[in-house]
DOLUMRO-414325 format. One record per residue (C-alpha): x, y, z. Coordinates in Angstrom, 3 decimals. Each point is the difference from the previous one (the first is absolute). Layout:
BEGIN
       c1       c2       c3
        X        Y        Z
...
//
This chain:
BEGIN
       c1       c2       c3
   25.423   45.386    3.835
    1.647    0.298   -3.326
    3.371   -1.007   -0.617
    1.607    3.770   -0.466
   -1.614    0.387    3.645
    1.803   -2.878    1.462
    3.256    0.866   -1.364
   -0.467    3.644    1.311
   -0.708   -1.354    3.482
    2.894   -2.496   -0.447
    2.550    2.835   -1.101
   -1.496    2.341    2.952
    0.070   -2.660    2.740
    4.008   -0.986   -1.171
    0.819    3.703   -0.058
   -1.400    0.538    3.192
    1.747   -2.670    1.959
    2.955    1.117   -2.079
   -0.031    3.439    1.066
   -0.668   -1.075    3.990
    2.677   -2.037   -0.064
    2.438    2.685   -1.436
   -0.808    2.017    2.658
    0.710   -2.176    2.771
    3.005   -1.293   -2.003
   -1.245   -3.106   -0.522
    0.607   -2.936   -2.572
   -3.472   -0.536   -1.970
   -1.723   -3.125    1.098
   -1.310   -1.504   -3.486
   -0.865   -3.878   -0.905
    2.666   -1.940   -2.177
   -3.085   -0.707   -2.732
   -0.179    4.395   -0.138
    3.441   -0.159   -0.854
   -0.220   -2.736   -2.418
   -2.834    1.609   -1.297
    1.916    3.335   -1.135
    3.017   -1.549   -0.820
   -2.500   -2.347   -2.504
   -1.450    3.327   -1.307
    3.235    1.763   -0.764
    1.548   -3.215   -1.459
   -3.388    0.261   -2.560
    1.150    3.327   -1.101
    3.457   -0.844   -0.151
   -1.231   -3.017   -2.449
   -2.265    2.421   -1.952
    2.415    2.601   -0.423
    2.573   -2.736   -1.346
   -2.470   -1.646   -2.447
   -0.631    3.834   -1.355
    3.424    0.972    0.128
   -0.444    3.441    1.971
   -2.415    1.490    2.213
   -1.489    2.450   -2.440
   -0.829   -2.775   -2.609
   -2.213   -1.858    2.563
   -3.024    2.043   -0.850
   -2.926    0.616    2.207
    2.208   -1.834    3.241
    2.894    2.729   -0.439
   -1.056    1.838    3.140
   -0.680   -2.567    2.113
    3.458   -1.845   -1.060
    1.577    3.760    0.584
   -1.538   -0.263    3.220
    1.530   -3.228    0.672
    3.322    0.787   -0.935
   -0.051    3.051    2.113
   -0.763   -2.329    2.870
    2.781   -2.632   -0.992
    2.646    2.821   -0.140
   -1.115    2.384    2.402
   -0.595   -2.353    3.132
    1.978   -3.324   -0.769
    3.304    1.813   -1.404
    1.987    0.302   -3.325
    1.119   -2.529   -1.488
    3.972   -0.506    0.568
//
């Protein structure tokens, strides 16, 4: 299995207890290392986008940092 296939079954798997638990109104059961793990990713963009100065000078990472951002804003708040 190649590594885009494992992250595609990865995203698809979290997305899928996601959604089921949304529909039953449930909290999402996920380990403490998950959420250490995406909180380490979007800390690594943060970091990137600092050393470059803005998103659109970090070069072939922009979307992925975009993407990040999006996530950062979108489902953990503004920052106040």
């Amino acid at each position: 299995m190649t590594p885009s296939e494992q992250l595609l079954i990865a995203a698809a798997d979290l997305n899928r207890r996601a959604d089921g638990c949304k529909e039953a109104g449930l909290q999402v059961q996920i380990a403490p290392e998950l959420v250490a793990t995406v909180a380490y990713f979007l800390e690594t963009c943060g970091r990137i986008v600092a050393r470059a100065g803005a998103m659109t000078k970090t070069g072939p990472q922009e979307a992925l940092i975009e993407h990040a951002h999006d996530i950062a804003r979108i489902h953990l708040g503004e920052p106040r």
